[in-house]
C-alpha positions as CSV (number, residue, x, y, z in Angstrom):
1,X,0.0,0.0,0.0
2,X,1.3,3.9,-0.6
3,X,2.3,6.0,2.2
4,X,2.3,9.6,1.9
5,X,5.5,11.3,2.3
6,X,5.0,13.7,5.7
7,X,7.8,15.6,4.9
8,X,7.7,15.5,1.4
9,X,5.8,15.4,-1.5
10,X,3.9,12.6,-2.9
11,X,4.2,8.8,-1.8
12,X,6.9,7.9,0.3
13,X,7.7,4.9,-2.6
14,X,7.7,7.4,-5.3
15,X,10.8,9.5,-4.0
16,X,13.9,9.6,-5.7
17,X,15.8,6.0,-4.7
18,X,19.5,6.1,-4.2
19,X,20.7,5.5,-8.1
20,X,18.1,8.8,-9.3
21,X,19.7,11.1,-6.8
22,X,23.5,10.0,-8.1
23,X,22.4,10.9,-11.6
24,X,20.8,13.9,-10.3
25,X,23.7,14.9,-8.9
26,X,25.5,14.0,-11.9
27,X,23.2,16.1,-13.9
28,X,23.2,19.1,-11.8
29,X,27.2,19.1,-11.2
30,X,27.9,20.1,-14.8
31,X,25.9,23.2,-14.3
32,X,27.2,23.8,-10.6
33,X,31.2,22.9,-11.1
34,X,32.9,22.5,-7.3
35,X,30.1,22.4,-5.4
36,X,29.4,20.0,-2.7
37,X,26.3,18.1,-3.4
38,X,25.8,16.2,0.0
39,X,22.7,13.8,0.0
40,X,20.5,14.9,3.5
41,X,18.5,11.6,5.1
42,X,15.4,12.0,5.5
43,X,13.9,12.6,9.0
44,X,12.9,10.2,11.5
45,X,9.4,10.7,13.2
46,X,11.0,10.0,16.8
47,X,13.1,13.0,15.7
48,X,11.5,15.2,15.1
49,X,11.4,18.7,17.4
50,X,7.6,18.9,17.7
51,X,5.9,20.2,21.1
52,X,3.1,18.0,22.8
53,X,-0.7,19.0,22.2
54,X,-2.2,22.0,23.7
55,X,-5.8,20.8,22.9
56,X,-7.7,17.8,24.5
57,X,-11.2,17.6,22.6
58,X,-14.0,16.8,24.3
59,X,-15.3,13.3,24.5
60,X,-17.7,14.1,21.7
61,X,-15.1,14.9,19.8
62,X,-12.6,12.1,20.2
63,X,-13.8,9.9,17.5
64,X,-13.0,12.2,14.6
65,X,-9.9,14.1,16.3
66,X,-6.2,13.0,16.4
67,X,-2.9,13.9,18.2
68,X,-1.1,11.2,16.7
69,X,2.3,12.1,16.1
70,X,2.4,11.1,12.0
71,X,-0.7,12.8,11.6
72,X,0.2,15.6,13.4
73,X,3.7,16.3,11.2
74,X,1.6,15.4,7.8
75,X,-0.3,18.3,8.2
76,X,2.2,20.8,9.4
77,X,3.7,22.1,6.4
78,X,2.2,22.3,2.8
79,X,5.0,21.3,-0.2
80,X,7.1,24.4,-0.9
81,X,10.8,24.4,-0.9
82,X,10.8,25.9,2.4
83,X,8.5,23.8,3.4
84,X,10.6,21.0,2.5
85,X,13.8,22.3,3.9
86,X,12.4,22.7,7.5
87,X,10.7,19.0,7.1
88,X,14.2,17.4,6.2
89,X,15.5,19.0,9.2
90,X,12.9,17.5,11.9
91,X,11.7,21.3,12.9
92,X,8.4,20.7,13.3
93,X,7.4,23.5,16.3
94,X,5.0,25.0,14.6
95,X,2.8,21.6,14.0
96,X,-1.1,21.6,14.7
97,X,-2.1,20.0,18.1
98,X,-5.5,18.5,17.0
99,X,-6.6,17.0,13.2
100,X,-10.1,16.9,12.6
101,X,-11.6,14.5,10.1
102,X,-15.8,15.2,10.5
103,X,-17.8,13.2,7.7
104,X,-20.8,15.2,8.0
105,X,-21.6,19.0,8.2
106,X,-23.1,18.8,11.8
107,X,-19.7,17.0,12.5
108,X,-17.6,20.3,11.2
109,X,-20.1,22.8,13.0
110,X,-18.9,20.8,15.8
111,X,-15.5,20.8,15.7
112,X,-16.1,25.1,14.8
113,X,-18.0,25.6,17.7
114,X,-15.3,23.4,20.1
115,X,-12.5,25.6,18.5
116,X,-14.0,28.6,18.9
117,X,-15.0,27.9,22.7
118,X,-11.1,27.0,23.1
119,X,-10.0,29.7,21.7
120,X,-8.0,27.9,18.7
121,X,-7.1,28.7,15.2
122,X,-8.2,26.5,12.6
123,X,-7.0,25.5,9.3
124,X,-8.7,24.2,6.6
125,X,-7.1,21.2,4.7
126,X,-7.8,19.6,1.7
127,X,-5.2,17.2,-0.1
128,X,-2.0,19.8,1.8
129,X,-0.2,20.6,-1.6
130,X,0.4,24.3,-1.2
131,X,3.2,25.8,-2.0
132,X,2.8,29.3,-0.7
133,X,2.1,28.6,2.9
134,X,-1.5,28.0,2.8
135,X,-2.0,25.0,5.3
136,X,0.6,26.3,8.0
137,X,0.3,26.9,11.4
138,X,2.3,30.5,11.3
139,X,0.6,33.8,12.5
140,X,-0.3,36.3,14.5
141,X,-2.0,36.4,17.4
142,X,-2.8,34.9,20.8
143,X,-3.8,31.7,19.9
144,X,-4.8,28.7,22.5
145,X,-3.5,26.4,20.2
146,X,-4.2,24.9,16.2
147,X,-6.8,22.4,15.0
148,X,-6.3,21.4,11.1
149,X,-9.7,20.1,10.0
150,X,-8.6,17.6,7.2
151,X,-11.6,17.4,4.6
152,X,-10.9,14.0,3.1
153,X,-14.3,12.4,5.0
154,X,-16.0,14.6,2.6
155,X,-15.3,12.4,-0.5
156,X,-18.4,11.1,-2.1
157,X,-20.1,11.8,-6.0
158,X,-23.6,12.6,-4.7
159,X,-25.5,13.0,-7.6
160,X,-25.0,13.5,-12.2
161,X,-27.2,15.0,-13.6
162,X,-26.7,13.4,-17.4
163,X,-29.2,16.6,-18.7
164,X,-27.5,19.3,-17.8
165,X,-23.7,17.5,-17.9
166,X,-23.2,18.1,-14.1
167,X,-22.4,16.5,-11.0
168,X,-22.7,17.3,-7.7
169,X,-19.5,16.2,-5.6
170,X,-18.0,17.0,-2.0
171,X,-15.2,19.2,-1.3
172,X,-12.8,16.3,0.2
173,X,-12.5,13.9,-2.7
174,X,-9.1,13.6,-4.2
175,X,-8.4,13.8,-8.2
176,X,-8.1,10.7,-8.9
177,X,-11.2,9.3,-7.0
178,X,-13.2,12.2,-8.4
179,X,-12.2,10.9,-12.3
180,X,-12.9,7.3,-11.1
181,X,-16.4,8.2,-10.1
182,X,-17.2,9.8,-13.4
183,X,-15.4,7.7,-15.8
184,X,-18.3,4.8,-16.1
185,X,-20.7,7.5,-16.6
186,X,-18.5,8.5,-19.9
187,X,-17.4,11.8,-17.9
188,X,-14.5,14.0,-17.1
189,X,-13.9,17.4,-15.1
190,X,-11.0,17.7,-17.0
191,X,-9.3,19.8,-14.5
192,X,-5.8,18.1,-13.6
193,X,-3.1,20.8,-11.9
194,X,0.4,19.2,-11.3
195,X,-0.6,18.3,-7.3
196,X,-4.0,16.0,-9.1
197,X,-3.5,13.1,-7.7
198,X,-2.9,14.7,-3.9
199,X,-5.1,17.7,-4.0
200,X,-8.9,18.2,-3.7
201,X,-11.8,19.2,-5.2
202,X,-13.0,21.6,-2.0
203,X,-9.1,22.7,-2.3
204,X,-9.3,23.7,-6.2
205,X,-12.2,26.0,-5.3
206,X,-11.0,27.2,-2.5
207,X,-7.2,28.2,-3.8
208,X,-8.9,29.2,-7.7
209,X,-6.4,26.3,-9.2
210,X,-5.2,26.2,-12.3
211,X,-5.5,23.1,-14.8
212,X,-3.2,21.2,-16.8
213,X,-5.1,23.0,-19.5
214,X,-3.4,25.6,-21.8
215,X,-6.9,27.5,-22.7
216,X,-10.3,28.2,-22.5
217,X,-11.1,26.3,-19.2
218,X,-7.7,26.8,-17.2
219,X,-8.8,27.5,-13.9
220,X,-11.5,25.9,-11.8
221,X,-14.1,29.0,-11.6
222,X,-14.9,28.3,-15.5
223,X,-16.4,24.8,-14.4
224,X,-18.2,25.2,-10.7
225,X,-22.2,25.9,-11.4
226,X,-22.9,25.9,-7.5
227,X,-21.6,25.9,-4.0
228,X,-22.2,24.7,-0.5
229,X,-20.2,26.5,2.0
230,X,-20.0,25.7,5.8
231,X,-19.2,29.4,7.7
232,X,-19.1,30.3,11.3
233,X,-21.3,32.3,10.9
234,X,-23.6,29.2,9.3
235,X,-24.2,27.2,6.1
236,X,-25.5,28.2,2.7
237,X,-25.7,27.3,-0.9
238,X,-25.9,28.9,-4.0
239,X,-28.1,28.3,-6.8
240,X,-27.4,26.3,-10.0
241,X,-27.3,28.2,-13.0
242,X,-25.8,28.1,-16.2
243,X,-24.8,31.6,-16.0
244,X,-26.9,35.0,-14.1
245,X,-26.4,38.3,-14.2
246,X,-28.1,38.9,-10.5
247,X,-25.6,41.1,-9.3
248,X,-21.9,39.8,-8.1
249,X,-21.9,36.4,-8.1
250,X,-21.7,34.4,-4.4
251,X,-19.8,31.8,-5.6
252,X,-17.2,34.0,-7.0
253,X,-16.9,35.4,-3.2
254,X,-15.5,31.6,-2.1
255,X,-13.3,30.8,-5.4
256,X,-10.0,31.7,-4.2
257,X,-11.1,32.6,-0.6
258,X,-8.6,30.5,0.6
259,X,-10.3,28.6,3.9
260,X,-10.3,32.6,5.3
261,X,-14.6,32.3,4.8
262,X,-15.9,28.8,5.1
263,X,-15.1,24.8,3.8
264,X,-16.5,24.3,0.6
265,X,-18.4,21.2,1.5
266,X,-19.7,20.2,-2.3
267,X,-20.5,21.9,-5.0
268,X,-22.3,21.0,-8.3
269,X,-19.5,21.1,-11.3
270,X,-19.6,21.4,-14.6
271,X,-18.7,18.2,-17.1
272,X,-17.3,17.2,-20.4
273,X,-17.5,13.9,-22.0
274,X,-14.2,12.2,-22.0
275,X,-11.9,12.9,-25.3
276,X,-11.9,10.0,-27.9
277,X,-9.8,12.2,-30.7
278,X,-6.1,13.7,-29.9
279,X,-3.3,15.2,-31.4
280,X,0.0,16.1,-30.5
281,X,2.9,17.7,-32.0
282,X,6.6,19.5,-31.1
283,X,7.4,22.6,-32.7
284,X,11.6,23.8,-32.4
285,X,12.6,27.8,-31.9
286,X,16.0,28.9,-32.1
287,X,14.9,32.1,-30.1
288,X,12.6,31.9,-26.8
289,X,10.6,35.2,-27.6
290,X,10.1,34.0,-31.3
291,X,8.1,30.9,-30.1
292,X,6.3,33.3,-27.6
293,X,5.4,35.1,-30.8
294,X,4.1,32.2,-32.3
295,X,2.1,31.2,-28.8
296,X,0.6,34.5,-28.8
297,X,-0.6,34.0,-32.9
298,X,-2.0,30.9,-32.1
299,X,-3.9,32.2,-28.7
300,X,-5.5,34.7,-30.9
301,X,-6.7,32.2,-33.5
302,X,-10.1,30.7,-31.7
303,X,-8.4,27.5,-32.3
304,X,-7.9,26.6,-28.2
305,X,-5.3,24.0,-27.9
306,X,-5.5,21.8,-25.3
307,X,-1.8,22.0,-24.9
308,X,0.2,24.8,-25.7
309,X,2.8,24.5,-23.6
310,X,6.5,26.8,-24.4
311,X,9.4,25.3,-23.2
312,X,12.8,27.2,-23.3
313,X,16.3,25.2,-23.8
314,X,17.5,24.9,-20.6
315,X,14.7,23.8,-19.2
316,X,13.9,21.2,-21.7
317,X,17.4,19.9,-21.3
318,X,17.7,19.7,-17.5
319,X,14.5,17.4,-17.9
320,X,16.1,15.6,-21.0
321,X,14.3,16.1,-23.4
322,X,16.5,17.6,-26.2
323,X,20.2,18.8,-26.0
324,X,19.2,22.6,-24.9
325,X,20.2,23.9,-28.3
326,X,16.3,24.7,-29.1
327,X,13.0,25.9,-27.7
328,X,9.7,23.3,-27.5
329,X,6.6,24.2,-28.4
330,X,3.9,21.1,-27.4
331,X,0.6,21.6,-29.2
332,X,-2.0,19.5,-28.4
333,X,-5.5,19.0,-29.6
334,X,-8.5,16.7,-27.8
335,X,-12.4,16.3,-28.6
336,X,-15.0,13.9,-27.7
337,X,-16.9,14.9,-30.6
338,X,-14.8,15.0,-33.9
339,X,-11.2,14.3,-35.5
340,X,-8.7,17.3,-34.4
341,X,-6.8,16.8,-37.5
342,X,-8.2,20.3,-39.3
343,X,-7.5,22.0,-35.9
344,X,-3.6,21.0,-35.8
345,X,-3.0,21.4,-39.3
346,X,-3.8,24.9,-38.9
347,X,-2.0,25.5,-35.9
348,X,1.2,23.9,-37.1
349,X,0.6,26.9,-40.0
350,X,0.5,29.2,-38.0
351,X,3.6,28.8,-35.7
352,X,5.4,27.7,-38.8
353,X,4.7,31.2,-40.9
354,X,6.4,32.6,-36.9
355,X,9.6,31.1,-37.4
356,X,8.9,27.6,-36.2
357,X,10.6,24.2,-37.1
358,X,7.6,21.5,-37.1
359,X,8.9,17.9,-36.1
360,X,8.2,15.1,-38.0
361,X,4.8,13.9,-37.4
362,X,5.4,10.4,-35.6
363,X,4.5,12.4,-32.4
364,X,0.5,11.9,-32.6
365,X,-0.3,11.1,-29.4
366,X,0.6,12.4,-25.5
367,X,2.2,9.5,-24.9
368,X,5.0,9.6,-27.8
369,X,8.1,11.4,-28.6
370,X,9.2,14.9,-26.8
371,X,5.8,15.4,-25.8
372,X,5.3,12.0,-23.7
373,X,8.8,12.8,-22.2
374,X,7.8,15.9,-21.1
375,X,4.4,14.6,-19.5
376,X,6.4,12.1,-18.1
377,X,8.9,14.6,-16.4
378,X,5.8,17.3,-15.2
379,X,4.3,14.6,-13.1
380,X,7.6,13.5,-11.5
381,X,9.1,17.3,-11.1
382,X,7.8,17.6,-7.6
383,X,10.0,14.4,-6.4
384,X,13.1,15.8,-8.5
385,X,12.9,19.2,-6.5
386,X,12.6,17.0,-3.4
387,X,15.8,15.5,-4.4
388,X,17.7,18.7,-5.7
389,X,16.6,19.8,-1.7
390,X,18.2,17.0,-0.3
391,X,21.4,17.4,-2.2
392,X,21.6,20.8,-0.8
393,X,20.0,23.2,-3.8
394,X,18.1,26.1,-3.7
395,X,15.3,24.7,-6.0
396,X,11.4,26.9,-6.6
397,X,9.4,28.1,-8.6
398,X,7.1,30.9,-9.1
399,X,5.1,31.8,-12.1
400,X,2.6,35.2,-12.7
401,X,1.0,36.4,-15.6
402,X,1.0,39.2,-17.9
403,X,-0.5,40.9,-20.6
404,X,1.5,40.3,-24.5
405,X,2.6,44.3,-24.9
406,X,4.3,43.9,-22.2
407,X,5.6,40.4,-22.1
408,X,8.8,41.0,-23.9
409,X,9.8,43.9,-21.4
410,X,8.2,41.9,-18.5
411,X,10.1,38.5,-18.8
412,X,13.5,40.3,-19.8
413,X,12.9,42.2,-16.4
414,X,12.2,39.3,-14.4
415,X,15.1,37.2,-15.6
416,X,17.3,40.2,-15.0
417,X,16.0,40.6,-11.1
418,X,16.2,36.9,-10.9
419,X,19.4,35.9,-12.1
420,X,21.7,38.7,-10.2
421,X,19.7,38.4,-7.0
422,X,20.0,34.8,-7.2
423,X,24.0,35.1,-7.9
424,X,24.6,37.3,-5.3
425,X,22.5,35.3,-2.6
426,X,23.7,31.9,-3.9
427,X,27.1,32.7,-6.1
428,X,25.5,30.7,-8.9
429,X,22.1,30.5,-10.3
430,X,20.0,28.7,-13.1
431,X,17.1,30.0,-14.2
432,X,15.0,28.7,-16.5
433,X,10.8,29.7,-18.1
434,X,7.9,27.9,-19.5
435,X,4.2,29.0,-20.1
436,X,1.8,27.3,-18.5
437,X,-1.1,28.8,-19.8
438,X,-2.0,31.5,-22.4
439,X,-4.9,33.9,-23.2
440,X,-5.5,35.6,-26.2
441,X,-4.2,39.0,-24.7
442,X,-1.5,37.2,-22.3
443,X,0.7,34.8,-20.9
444,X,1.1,32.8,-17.8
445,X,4.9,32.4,-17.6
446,X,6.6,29.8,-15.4
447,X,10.4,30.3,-14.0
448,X,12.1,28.0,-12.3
449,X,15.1,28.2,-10.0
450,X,18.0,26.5,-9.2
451,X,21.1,27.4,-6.8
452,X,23.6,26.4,-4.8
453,X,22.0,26.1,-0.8
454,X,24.3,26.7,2.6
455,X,22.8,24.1,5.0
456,X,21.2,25.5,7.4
457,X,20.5,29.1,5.7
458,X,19.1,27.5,2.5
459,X,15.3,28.9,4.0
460,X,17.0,32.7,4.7
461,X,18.6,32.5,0.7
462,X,15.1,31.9,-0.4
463,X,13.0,34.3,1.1
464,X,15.4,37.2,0.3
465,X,15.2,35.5,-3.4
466,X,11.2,35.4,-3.1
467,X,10.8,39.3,-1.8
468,X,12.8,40.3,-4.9
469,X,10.9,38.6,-7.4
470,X,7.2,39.6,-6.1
471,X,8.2,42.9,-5.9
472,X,9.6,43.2,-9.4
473,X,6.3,41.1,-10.9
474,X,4.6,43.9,-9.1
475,X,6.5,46.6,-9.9
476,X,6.5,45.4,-14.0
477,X,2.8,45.1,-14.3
478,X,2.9,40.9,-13.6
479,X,0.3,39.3,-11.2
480,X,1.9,37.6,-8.4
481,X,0.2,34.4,-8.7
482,X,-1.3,32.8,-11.8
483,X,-2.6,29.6,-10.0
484,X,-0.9,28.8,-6.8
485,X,-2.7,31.0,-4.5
486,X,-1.4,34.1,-1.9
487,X,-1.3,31.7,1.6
488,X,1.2,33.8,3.5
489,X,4.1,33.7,1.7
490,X,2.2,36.2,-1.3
491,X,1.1,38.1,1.4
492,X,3.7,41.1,0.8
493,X,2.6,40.9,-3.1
494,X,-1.0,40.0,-2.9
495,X,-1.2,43.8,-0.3
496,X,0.4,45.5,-3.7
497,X,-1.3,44.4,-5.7
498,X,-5.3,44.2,-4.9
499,X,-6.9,48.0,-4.2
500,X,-6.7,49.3,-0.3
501,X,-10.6,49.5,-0.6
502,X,-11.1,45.9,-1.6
503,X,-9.1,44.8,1.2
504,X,-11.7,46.2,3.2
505,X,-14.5,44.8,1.6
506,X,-12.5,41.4,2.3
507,X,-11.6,42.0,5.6
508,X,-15.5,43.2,6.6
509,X,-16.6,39.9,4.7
510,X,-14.4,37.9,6.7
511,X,-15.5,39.6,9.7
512,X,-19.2,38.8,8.8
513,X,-18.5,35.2,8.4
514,X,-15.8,34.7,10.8
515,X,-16.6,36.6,13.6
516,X,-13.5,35.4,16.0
517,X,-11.3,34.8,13.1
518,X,-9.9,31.5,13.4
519,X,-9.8,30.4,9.8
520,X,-6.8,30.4,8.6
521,X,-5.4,34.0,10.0
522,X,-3.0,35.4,7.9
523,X,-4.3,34.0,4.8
524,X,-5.1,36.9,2.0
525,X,-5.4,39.9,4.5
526,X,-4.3,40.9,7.9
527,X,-6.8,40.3,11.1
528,X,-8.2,43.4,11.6
């Protein structure tokens, strides 16, 4: 059976074994020449530096709570490099004394009511894949101690309505389990971000997530008809519509809201019926902002690839696929209705007439060629950053978004700010972009980052790395998050960027439905 990793992503049997992290470091020494690249063990539960419980639940209570001490570091930390770093080195202070798992809503008023009698903070948790502090026990305030209400109870397919192409689904159930459910019904939600198979449906909603998706549906807001939200304050539910125009829209007030408002206990989502026709191709750039020309063309065409995913050299190399002597382009096509052939021959026209080099067409599915390889390598980059930790790296990502006047300016910008910060932090740096998803009148560009890390201070390095780069994706005109949320670590960025005045419409809604704010403070806006 598969264990999850508590201080690490994924399943525990899914890591990097010995033999991946000696070619990893094999790999990664011919960019960093004479530097150490020391493997770090992983930490051992009885090690860890985690205080005893400051909560003991009521009798009531005891059947759905836990203090056990695997449970207890599991839901510490979400899955960010820093997060990672302070999980390899056993510090676990800061972990929750109580996990909640209720299986019904009286169950979670419960557990609301018994923290806010106590006096505790509590954090909402779906499948713990943040990666910008979202799930961590770290704020202000006088707090009698931290309950983590883990949503995974929640995890059934109520109801599919074949009519309308909708199903009605609880906020706990895992990606995987939710495609499961709809598969012998002929159905798909087709929303899968990189944390799919650990992250939840209540979770998506709740952090707006991004799909694996280049267009048209990329984020979760374009497929949620309705929502039930447990507050506080009290329960309620919006109404299922195709679309309204009755004023702002309630469910828009909980996509994105972070666990600050309420648990999204179900909601009623929008289907598609799963794909039966695909195509897939690889198109070669000599020059980065060439293909991003050609990426914008093809956004502007109506055409909406599944797949339109730019690659640059370095990047595609350090995940072997190619030599780094080009720039991928992946297009990819998908329809449960009709052949997709028309589509990509058009699309290969137009990011041939921008400059690029189409590769020979034995590449027709996902599964085949550069394309498969780089599938193959998104789903395993989490564990490879694990390992790149262990051996001692400075190893993130961020990504933003940004309108295509400015991209050009923007990304030469950002690669500028990135590069020399991260050389004078680190002495080296390697810095590399992708998109992720595009618009017609933008980009969603991906960087990632990897440095040389002094043990101990590897945390320190990246923080003073992070406040650089939000504040020149600010200061340029970028967003600072495309799809992976503000938790606290886009707090600085997230108060730049949103007007004062909405802050204060937030912060009054908060106050509203959290009256003793205990859900997750910190999270989006300060406590007033």
């Amino acid at each position: 059976m598969t264990k999850r990793n508590f201080w690490g992503w994924g399943n525990e049997e899914s890591a990097f074994d010995d033999q991946q992290i000696g070619q990893l470091r094999q790999m990664v020494g011919l960019q960093f020449a004479n530097v150490e690249l020391a493997c770090q063990a992983p930490p051992a539960l009885a090690d860890l530096a985690m205080p005893e419980p400051r909560l003991q639940p009521p009798a009531s209570l005891l059947p759905i709570m836990s203090a056990e001490r695997r449970d207890r570091a599991s839901h510490t930390y979400g899955k960010s490099f820093r997060d990672i770093v302070r999980g390899l080195d056993g510090d676990y202070r800061c972990a929750p004394d109580l996990i909640a798992r209720p299986s019904s809503e009286q169950e979670l008023v419960d557990v609301l009511d018994y923290a806010s009698r106590s006096g505790a903070a509590v954090i909402p948790y779906g499948g713990g894949s943040s990666v910008v502090g979202g799930t961590e026990p770290r704020y202000e305030g006088d707090w009698a101690g931290t309950i983590t209400i883990d949503m995974e109870r929640f995890n059934r397919i109520i109801e599919v309505d074949h009519q309308s192409r909708a199903a009605h689904i609880e906020g706990g159930i895992y990606g995987p389990a939710l495609e499961d459910g709809l598969r012998p019904h002929g159905y798909t939600l087709r929303h899968f971000p990189q944390s799919f198979e650990f992250s939840t449906l209540g979770g998506w909603i709740a952090t707006r997530s991004g799909g694996h998706f280049a267009t048209l549906y990329t984020h979760i807001d374009d497929l949620v008809e309705s929502t039930r939200v447990v507050t506080p304050r009290g329960s309620l539910e919006t109404r299922r519509l195709p679309g309204s125009g009755a004023g702002p829209s309630p469910d828009r007030m909980f996509l994105g809201s972070e666990g600050i408002l309420g648990f999204v206990t179900s909601a009623w989502m929008r289907l598609q019926a799963r794909p039966e026709f695909r195509a897939t191709r690889t198109v070669h750039f000599a020059d980065f902002l060439q293909g991003a020309e050609a990426v914008r063309r093809l956004s502007q065409s109506g055409l909406y690839p599944t797949n339109c995913r730019l690659i640059d050299a370095r990047e595609a190399m350090i995940n072997g696929i190619g030599n780094g002597s080009k720039h991928l382009l992946i297009i990819g096509f998908e329809s449960a209705d009709h052949p997709v052939d028309a589509w990509m021959e058009r699309a290969l026209e137009i990011v041939a007439d921008a400059g690029g080099s189409v590769q020979a067409s034995r590449e027709q599915t996902p599964d085949k060629g550069q394309a498969g390889d780089w599938r193959q390598q998104f789903i395993r980059a989490p564990y490879m950053r694990d390992a790149l930790i262990r051996l001692g790296l400075v190893a993130e990502t961020f990504e933003t978004a940004i309108t295509w006047d400015r991209f050009e300016d923007f990304h030469q910008g950002v690669m500028e700010t990135v590069n020399r910060v991260t050389r004078e932090i680190c002495g080296k740096a390697f810095v590399t972009c992708r998109f992720t998803h595009v618009y017609p009148d933008g980009p969603a560009p991906y960087y990632t980052v990897i440095a040389p890390g002094r043990r101990g201070d590897q945390v320190k390095q990246w923080d003073e790395i992070k406040l650089a780069v939000m504040a020149t994706l600010i200061d340029l005109g970028g967003t600072i998050t495309h799809h992976h949320a503000v938790g606290r670590d886009h707090r600085p960025g997230y108060d730049r960027q949103r007007p004062e005045l909405f802050a204060e419409v937030l912060r009054a809604t908060k106050n509203t439905l959290d009256p003793g704010g205990m859900l997750n403070p910190g999270v989006l806006i300060k406590a007033s």
